[in-house]
C-alpha positions in Angstrom: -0.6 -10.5 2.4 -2.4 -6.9 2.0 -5.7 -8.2 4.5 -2.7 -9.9 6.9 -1.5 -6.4 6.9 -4.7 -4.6 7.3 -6.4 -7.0 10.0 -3.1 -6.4 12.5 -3.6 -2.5 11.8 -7.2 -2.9 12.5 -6.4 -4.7 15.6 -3.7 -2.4 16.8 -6.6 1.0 16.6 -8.5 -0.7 18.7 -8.9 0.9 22.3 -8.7 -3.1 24.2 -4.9 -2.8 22.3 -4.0 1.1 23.0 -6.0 2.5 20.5 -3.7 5.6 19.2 -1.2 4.8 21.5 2.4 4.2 19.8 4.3 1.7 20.4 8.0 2.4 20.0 10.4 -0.4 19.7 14.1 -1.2 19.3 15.4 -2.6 15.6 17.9 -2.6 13.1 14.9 -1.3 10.7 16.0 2.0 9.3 14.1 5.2 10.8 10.9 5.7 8.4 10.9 2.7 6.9 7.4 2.0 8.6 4.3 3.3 7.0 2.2 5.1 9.4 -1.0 3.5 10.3 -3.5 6.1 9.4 -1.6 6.6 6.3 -1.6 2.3 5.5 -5.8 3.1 5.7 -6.2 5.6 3.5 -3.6 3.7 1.2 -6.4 0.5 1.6 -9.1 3.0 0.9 -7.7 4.1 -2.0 -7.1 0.9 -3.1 -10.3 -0.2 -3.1 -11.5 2.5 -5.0 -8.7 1.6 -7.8 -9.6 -2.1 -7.4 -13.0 -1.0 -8.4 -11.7 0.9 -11.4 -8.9 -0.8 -12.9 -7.8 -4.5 -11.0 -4.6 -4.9 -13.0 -3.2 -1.6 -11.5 -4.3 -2.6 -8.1 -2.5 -5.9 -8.9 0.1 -3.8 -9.7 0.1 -1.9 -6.4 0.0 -4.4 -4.4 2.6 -6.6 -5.7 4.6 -3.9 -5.5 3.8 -2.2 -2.2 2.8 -5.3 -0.1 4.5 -8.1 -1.3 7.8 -5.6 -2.3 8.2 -7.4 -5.9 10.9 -5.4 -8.0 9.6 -4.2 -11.2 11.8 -6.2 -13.0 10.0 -9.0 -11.0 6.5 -7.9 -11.9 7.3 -7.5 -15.8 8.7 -11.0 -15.9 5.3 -12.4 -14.2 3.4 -10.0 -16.9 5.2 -10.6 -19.3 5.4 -7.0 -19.9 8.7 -4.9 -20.3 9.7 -3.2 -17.3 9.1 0.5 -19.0 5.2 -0.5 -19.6 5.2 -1.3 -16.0 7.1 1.5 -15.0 4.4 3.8 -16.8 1.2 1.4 -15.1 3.3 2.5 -11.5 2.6 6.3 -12.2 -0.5 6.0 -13.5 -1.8 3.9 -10.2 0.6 6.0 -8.3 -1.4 9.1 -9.0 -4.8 7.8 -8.5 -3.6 6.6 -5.0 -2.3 10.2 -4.1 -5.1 11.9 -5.9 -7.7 9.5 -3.8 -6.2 9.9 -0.8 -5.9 13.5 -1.0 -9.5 13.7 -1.7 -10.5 11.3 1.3 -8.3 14.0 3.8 -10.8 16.7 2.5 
């Protein structure tokens, strides 16, 4: 789901498709509940660089993020409580934020 998600961003920058053109469209979605591109990027970036440090918090992340599991949902499939994976969410949570802040600098 997370590289379905990436490849249409990917596709959408590209000048032959608008490039940084927005599109703007009618839908019962609530205002804001889209992530801006850019920001989906540097969220993949940072990602990455998590993947690379710790996979089961990436796991995490994405379950979370991309596929929109509850954590409820993602301590039943660890067979975790939901307070240990409440505490893994912060922790990943801040190394996002702290590695995209970085990347904008």
């Amino acid at each position: 789901m997370r590289q379905i998600l990436l490849d249409l961003v990917k596709q959408k920058r590209r000048l032959k498709h608008g490039g940084e053109q927005r599109r703007t469209e009618l839908s019962d979605a609530e205002p804001g509940a889209q992530v801006p591109l850019d920001e989906l990027l540097s969220i993949e970036r940072a990602l990455s660089e998590l993947e690379g440090q710790d996979p089961e918090l990436a796991q995490l992340v994405e379950w979370h993020f991309f596929v929109g599991l509850k954590f409820n949902e993602i301590a039943e499939l660890c067979g975790e409580s939901e307070r240990s994976i409440r505490r893994r969410w912060q922790l990943a949570r801040a190394f996002l934020l702290e590695a995209m802040r970085g990347a904008r600098d």
